[in-house]
Every structure is written in C-alpha cells, then in structure tokens.
mmCIF file of the N, C-alpha and C atoms, coordinates in Angstrom:
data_MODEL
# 
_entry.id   MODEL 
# 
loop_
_atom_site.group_PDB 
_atom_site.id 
_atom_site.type_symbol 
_atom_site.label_atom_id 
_atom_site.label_alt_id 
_atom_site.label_comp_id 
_atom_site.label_asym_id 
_atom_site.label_entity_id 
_atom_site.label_seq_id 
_atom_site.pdbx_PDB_ins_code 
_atom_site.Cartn_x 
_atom_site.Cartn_y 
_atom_site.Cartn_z 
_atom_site.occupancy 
_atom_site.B_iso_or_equiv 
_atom_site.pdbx_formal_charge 
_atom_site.auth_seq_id 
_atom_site.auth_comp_id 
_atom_site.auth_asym_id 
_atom_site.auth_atom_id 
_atom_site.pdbx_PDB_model_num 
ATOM 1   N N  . UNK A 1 1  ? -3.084  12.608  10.628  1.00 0.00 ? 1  UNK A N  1 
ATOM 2   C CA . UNK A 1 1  ? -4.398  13.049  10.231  1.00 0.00 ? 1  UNK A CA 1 
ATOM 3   C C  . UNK A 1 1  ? -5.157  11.846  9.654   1.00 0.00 ? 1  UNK A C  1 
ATOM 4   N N  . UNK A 1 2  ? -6.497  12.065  9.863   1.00 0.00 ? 2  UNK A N  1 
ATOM 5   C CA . UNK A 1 2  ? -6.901  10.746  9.427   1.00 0.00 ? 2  UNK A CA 1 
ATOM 6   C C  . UNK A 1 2  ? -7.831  10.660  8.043   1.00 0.00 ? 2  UNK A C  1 
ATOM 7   N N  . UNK A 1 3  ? -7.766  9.208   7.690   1.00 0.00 ? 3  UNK A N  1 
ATOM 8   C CA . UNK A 1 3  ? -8.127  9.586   5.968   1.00 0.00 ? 3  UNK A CA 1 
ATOM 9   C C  . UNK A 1 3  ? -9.348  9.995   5.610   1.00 0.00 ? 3  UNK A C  1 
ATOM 10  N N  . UNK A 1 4  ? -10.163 9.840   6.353   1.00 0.00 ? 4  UNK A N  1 
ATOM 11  C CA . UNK A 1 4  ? -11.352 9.978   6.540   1.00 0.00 ? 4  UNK A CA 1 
ATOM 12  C C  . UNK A 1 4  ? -12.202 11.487  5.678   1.00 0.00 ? 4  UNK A C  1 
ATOM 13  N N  . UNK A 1 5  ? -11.589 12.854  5.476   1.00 0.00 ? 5  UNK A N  1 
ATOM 14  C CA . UNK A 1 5  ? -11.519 13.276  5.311   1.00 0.00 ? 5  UNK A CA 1 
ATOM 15  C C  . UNK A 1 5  ? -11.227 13.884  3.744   1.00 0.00 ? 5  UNK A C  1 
ATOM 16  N N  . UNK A 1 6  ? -10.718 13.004  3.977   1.00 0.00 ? 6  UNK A N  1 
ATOM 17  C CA . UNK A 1 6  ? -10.113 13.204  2.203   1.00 0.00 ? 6  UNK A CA 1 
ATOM 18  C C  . UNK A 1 6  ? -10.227 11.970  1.165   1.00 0.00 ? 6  UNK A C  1 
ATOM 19  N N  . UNK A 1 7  ? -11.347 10.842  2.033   1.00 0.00 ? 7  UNK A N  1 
ATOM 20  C CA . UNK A 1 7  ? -11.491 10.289  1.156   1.00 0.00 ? 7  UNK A CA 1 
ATOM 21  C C  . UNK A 1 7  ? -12.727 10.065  0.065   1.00 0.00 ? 7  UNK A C  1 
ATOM 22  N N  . UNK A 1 8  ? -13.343 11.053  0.252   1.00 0.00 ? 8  UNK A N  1 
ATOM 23  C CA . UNK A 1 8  ? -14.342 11.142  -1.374  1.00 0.00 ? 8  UNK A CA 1 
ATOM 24  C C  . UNK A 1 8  ? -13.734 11.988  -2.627  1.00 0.00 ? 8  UNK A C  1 
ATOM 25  N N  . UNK A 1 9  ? -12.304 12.141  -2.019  1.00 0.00 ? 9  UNK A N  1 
ATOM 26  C CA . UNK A 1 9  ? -11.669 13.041  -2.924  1.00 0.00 ? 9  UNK A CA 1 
ATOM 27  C C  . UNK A 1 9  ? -10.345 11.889  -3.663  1.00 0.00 ? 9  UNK A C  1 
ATOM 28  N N  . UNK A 1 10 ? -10.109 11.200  -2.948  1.00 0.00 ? 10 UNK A N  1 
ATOM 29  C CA . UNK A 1 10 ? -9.146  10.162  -3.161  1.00 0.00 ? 10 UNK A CA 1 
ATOM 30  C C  . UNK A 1 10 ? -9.403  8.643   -3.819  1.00 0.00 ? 10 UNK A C  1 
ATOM 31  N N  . UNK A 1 11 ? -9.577  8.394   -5.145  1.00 0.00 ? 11 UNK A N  1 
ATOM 32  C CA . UNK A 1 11 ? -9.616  7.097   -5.752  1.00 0.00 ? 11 UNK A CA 1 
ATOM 33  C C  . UNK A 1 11 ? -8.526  6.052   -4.460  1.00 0.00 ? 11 UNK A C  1 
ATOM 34  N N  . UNK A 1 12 ? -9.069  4.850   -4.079  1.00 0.00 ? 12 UNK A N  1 
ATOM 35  C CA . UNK A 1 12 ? -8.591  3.870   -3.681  1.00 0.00 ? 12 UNK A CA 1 
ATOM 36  C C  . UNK A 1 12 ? -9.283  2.500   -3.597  1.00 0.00 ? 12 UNK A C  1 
ATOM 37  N N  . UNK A 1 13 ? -8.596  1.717   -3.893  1.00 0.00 ? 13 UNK A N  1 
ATOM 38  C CA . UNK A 1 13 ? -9.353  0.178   -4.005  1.00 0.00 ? 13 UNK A CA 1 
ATOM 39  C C  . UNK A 1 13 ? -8.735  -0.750  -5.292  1.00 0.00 ? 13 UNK A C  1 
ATOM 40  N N  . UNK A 1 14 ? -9.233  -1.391  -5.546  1.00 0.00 ? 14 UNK A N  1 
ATOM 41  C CA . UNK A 1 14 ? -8.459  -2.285  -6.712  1.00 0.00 ? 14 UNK A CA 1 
ATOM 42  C C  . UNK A 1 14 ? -8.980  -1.177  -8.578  1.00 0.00 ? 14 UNK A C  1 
ATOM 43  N N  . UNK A 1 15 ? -8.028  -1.958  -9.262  1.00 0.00 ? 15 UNK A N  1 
ATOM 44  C CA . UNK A 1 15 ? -8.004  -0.617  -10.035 1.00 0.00 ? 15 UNK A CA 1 
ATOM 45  C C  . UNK A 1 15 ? -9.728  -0.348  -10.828 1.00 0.00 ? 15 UNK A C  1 
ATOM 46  N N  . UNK A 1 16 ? -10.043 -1.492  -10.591 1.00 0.00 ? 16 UNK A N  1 
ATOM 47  C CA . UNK A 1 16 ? -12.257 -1.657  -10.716 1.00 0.00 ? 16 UNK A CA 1 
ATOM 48  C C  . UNK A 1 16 ? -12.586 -0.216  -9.966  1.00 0.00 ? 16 UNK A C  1 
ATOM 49  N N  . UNK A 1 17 ? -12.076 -0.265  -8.230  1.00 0.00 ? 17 UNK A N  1 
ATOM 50  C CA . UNK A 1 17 ? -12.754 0.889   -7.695  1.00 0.00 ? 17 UNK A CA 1 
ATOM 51  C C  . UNK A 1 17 ? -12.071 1.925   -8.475  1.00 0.00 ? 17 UNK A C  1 
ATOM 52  N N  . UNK A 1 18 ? -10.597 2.053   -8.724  1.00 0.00 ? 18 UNK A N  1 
ATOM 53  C CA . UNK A 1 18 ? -10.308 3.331   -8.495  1.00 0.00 ? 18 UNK A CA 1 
ATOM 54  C C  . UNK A 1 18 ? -10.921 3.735   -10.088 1.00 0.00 ? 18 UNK A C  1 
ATOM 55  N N  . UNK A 1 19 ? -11.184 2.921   -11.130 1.00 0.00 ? 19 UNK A N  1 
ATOM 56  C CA . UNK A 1 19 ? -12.039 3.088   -12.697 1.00 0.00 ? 19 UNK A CA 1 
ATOM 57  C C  . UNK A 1 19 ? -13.675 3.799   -12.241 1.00 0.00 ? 19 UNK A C  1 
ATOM 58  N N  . UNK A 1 20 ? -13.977 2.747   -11.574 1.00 0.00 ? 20 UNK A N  1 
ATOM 59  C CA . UNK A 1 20 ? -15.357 3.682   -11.009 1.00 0.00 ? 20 UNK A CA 1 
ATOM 60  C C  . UNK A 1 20 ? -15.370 4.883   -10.618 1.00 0.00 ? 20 UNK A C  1 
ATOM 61  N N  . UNK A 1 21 ? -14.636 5.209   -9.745  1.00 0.00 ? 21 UNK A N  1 
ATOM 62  C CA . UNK A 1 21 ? -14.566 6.900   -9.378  1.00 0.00 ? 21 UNK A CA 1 
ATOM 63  C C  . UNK A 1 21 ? -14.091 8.059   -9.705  1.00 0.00 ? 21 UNK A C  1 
ATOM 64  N N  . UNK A 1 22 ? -13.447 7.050   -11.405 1.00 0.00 ? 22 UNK A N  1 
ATOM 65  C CA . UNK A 1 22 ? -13.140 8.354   -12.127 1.00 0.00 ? 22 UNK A CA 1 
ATOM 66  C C  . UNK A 1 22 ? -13.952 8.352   -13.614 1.00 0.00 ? 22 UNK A C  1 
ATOM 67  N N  . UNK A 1 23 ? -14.916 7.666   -13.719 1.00 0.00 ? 23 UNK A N  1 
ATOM 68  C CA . UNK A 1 23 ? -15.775 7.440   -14.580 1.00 0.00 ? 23 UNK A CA 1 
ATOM 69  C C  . UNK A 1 23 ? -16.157 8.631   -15.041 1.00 0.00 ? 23 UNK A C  1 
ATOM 70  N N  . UNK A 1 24 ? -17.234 9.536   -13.646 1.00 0.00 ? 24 UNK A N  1 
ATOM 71  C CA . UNK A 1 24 ? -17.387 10.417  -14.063 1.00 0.00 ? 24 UNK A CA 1 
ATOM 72  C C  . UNK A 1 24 ? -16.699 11.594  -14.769 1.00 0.00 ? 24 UNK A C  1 
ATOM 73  N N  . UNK A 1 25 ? -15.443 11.622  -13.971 1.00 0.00 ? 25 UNK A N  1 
ATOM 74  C CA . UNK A 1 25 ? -14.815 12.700  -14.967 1.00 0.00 ? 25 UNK A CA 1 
ATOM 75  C C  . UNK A 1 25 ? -14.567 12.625  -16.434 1.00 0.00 ? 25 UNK A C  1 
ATOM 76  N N  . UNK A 1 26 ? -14.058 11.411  -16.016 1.00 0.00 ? 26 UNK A N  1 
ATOM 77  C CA . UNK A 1 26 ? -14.183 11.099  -17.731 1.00 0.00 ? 26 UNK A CA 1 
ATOM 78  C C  . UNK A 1 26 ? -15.344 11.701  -18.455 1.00 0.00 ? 26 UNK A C  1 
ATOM 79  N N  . UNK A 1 27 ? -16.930 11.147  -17.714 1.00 0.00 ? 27 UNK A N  1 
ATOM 80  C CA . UNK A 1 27 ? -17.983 11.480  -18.894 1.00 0.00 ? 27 UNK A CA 1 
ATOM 81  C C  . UNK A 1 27 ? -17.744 13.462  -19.111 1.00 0.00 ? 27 UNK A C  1 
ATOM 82  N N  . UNK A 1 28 ? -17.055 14.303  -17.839 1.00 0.00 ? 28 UNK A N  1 
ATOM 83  C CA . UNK A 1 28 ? -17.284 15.474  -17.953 1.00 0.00 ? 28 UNK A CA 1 
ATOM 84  C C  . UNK A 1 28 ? -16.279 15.837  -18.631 1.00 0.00 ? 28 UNK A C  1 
ATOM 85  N N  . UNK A 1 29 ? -15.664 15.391  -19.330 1.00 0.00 ? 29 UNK A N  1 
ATOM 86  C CA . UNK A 1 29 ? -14.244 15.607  -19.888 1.00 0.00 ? 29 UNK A CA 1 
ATOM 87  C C  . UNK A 1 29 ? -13.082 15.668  -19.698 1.00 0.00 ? 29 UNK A C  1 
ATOM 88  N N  . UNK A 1 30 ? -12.834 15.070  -18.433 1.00 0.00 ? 30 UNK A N  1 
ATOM 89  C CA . UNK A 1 30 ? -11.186 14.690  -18.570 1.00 0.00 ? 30 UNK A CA 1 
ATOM 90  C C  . UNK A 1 30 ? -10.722 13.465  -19.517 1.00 0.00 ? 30 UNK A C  1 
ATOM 91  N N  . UNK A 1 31 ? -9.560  13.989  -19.639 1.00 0.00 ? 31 UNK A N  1 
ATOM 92  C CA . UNK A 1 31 ? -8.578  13.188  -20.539 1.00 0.00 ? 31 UNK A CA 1 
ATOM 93  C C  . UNK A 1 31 ? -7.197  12.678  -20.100 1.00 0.00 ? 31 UNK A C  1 
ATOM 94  N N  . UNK A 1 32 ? -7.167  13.445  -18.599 1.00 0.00 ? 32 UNK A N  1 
ATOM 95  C CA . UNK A 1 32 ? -5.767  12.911  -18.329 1.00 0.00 ? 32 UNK A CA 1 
ATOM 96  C C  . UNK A 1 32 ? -5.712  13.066  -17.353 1.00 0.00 ? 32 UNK A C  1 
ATOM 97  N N  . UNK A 1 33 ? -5.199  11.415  -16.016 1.00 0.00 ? 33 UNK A N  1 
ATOM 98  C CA . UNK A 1 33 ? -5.256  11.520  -14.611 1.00 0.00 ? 33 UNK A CA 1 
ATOM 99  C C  . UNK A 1 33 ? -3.851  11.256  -14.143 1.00 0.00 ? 33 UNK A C  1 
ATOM 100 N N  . UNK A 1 34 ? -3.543  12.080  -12.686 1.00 0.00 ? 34 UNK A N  1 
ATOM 101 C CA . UNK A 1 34 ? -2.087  11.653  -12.571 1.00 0.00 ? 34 UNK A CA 1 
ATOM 102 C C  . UNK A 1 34 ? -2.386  10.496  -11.338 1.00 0.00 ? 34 UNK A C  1 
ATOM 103 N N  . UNK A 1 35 ? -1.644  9.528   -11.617 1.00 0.00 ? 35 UNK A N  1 
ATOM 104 C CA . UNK A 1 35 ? -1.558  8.773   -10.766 1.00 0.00 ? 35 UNK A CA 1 
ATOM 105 C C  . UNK A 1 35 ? -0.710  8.496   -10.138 1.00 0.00 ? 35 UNK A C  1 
ATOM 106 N N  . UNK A 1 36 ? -1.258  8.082   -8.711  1.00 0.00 ? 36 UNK A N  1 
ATOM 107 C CA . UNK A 1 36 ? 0.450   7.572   -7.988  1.00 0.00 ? 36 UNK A CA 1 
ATOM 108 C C  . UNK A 1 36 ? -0.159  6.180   -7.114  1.00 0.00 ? 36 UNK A C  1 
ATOM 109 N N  . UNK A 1 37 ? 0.231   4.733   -8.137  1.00 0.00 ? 37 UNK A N  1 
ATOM 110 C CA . UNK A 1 37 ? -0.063  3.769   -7.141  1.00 0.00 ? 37 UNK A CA 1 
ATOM 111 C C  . UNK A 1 37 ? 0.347   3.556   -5.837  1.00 0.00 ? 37 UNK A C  1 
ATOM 112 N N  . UNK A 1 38 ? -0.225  2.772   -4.716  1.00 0.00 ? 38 UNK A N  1 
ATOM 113 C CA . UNK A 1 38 ? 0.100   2.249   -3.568  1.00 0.00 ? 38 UNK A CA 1 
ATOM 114 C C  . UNK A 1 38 ? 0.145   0.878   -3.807  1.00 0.00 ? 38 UNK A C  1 
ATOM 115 N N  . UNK A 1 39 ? 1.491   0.039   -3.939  1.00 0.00 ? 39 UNK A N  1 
ATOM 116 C CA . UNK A 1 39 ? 1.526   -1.653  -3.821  1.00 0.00 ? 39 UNK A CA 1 
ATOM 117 C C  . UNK A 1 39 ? 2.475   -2.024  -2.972  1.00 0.00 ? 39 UNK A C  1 
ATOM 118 N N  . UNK A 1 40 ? 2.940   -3.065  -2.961  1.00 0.00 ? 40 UNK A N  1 
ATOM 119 C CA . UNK A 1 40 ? 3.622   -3.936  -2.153  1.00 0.00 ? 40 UNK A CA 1 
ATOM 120 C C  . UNK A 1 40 ? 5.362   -3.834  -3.036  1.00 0.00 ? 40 UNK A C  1 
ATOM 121 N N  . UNK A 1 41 ? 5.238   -3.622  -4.169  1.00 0.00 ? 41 UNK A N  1 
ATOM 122 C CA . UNK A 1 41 ? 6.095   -3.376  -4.855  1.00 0.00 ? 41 UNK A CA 1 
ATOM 123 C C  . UNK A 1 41 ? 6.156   -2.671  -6.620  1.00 0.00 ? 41 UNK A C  1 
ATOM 124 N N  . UNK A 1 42 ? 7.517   -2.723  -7.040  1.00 0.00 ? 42 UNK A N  1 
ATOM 125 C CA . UNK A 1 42 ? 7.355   -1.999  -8.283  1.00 0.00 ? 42 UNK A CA 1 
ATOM 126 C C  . UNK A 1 42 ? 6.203   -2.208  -9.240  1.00 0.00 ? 42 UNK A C  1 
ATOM 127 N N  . UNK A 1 43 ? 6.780   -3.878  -9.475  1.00 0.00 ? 43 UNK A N  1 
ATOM 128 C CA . UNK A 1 43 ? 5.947   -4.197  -10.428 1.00 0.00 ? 43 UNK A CA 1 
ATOM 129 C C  . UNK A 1 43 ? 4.385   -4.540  -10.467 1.00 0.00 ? 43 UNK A C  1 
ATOM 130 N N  . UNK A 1 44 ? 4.096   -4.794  -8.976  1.00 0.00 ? 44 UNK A N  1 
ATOM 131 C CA . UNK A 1 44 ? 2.458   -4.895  -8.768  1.00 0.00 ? 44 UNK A CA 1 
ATOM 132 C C  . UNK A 1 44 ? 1.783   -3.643  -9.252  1.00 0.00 ? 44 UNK A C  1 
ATOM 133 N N  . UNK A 1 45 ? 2.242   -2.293  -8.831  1.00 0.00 ? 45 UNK A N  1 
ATOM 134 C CA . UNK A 1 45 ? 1.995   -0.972  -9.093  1.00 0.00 ? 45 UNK A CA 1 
ATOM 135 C C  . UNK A 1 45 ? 2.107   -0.628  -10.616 1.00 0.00 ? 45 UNK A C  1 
ATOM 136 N N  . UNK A 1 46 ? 3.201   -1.460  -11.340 1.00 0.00 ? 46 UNK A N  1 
ATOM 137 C CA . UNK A 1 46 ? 3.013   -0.961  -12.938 1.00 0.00 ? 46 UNK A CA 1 
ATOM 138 C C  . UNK A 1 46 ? 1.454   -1.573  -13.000 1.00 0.00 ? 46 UNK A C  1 
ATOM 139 N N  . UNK A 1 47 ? 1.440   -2.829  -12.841 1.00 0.00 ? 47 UNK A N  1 
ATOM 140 C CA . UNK A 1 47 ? 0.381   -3.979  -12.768 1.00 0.00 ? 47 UNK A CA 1 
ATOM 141 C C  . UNK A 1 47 ? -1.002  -3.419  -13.365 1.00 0.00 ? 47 UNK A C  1 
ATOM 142 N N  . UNK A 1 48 ? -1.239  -2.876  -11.818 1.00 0.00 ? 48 UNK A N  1 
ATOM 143 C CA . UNK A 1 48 ? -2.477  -1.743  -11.376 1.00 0.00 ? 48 UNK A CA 1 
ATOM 144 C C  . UNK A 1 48 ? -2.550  -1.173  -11.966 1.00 0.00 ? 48 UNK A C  1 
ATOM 145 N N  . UNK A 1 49 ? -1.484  -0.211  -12.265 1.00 0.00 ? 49 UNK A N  1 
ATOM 146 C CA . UNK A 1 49 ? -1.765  1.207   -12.994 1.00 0.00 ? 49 UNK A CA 1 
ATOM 147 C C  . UNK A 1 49 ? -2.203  0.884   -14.472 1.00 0.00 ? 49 UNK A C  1 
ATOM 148 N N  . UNK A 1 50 ? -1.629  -0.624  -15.294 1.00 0.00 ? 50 UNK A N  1 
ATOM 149 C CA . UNK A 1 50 ? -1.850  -0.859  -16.535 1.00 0.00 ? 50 UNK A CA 1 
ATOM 150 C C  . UNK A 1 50 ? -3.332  -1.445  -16.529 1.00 0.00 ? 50 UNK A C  1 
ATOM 151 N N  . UNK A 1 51 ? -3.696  -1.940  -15.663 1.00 0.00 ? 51 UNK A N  1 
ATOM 152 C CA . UNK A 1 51 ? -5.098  -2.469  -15.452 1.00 0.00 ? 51 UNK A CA 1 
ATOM 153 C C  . UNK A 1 51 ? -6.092  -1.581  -15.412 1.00 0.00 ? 51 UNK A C  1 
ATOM 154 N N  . UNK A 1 52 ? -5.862  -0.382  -14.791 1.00 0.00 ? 52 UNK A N  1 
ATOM 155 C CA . UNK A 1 52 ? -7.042  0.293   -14.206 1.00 0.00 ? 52 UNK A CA 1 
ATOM 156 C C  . UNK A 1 52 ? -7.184  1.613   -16.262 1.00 0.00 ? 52 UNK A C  1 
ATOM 157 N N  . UNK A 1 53 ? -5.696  1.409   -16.535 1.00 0.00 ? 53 UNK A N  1 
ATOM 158 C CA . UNK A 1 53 ? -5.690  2.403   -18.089 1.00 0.00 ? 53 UNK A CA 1 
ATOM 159 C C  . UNK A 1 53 ? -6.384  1.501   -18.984 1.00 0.00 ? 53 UNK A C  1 
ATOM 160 N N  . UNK A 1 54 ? -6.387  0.251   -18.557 1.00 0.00 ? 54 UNK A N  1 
ATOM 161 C CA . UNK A 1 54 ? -7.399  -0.685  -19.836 1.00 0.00 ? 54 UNK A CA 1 
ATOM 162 C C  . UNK A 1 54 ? -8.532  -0.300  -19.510 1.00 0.00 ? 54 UNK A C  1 
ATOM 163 N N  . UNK A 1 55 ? -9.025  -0.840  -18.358 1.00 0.00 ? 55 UNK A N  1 
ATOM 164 C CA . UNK A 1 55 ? -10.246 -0.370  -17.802 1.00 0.00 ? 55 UNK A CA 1 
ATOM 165 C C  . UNK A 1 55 ? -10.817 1.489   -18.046 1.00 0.00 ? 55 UNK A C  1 
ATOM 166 N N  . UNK A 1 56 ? -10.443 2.480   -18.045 1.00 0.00 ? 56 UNK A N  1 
ATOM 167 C CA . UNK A 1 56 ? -10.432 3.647   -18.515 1.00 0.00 ? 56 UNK A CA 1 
ATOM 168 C C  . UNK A 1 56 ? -10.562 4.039   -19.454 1.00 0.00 ? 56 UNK A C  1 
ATOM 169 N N  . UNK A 1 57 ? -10.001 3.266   -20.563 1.00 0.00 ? 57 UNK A N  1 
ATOM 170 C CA . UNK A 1 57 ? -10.385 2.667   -22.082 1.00 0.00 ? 57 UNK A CA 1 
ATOM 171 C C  . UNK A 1 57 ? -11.915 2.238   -22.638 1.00 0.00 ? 57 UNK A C  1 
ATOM 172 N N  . UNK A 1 58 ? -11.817 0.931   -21.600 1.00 0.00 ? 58 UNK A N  1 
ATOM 173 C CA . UNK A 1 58 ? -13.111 0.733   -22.442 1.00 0.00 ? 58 UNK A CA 1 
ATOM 174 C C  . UNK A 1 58 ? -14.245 1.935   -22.029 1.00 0.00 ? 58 UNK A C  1 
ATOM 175 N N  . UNK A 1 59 ? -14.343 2.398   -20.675 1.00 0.00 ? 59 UNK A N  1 
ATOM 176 C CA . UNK A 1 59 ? -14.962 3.690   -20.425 1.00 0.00 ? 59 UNK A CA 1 
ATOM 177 C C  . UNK A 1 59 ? -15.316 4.378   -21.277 1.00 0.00 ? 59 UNK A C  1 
ATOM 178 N N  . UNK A 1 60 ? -13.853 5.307   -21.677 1.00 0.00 ? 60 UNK A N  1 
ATOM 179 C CA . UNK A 1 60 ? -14.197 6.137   -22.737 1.00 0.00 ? 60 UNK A CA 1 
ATOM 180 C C  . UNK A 1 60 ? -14.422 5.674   -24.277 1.00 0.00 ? 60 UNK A C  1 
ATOM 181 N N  . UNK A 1 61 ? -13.351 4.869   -24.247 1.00 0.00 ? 61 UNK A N  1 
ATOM 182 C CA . UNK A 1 61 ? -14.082 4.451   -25.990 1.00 0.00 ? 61 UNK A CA 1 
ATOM 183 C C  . UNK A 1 61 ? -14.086 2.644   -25.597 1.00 0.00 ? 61 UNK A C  1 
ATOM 184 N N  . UNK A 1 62 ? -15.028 2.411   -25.773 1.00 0.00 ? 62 UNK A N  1 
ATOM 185 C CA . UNK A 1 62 ? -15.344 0.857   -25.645 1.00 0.00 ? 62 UNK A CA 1 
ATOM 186 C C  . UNK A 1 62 ? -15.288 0.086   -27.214 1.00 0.00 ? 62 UNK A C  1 
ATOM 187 N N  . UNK A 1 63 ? -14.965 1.313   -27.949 1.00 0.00 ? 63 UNK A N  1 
ATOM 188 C CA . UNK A 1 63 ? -15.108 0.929   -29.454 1.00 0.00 ? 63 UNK A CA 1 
ATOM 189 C C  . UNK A 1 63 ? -13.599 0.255   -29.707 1.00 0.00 ? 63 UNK A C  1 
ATOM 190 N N  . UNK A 1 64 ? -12.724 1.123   -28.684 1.00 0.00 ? 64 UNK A N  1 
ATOM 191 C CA . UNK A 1 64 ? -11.443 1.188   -28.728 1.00 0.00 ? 64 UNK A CA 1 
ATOM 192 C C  . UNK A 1 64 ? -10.637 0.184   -28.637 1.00 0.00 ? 64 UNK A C  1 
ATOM 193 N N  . UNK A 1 65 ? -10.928 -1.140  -28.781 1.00 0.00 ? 65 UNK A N  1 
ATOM 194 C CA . UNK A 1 65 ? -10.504 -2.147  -27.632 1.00 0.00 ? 65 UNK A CA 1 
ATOM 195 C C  . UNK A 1 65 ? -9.341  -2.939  -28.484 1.00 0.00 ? 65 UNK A C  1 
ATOM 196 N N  . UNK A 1 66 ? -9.119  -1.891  -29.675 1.00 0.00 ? 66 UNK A N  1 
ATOM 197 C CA . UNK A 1 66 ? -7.261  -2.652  -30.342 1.00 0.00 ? 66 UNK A CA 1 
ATOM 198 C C  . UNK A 1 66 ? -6.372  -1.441  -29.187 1.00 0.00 ? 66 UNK A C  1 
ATOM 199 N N  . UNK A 1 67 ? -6.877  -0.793  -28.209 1.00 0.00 ? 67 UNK A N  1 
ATOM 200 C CA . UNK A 1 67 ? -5.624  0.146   -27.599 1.00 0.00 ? 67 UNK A CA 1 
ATOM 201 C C  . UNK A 1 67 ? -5.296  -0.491  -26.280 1.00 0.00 ? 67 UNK A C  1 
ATOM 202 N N  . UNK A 1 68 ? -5.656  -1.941  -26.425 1.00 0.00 ? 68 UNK A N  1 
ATOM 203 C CA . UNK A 1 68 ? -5.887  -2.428  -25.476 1.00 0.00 ? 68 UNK A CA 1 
ATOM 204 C C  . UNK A 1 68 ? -4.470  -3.377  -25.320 1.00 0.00 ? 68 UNK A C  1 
ATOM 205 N N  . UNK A 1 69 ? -4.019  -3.346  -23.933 1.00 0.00 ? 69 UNK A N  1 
ATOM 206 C CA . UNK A 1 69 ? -2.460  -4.226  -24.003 1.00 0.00 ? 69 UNK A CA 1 
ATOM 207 C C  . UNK A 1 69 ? -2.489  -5.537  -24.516 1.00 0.00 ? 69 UNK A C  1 
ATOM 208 N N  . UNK A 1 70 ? -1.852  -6.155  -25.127 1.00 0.00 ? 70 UNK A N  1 
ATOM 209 C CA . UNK A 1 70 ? -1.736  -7.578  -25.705 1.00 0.00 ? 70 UNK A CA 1 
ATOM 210 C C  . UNK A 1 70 ? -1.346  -8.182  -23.926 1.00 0.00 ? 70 UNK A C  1 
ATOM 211 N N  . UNK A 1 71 ? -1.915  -9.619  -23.840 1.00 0.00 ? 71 UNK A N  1 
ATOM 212 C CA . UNK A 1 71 ? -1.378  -10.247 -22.004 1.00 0.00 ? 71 UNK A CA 1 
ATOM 213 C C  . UNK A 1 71 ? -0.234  -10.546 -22.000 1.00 0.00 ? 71 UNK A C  1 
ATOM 214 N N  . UNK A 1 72 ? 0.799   -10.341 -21.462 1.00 0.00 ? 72 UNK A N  1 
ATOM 215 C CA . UNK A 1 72 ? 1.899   -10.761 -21.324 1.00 0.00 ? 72 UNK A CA 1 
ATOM 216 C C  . UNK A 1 72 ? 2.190   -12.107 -20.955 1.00 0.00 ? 72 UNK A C  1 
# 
C-alpha cells in the first residue's frame, strides 16, 4: 500500500519536521506522544527521539530549558 495516504497523518522527516507537525497538538493539549523511530540503527533512533523531546520542550515550555539534556 502506498504511503501516500497516510501521510498527513504520519510525522516523518528529521526530528525539526517531525517537532513541527506535532506542534499543534501540543498547542491543543497533548502531553504525551508515542513514538516509534525509523534509523539506520539503535543508537541513531535514541539520537532522534532525544532530539526531537528537546525540541518539544522548548515548544511547550521554552521557559523550560534546565529540562533540557546536558551534550554528551
């Protein structure tokens, strides 16, 4: 089947896009997304997923920015 279909419903892109397209929910009140990365491997996918929760952060609280990961 092709993706075409399901993709205004589906966050994909680097974790910038997939922050953008859940912006809004955020402003409507969500608080909690399940995610399931697509990478090349384990740790690229923690990577992403920790990138795109910083990014989601400053979204919702931009005030917030001690919940923010120290860089490894």
């Amino acid at each position: 089947m092709p993706f075409e279909p399901f993709e205004r419903y589906s966050p994909y892109g680097t974790p910038q896009d997939v922050a953008e397209f859940l912006s809004p929910y955020i402003d409507a009140g969500c608080s909690a997304f399940n995610v399931i990365p697509c990478a090349a491997d384990d740790e690229s996918a923690i990577a992403a997923v920790d990138e795109l929760r910083q990014l989601l952060i400053d979204v919702r609280h931009p005030d917030m920015l001690s919940m923010r990961s120290e860089p490894r």
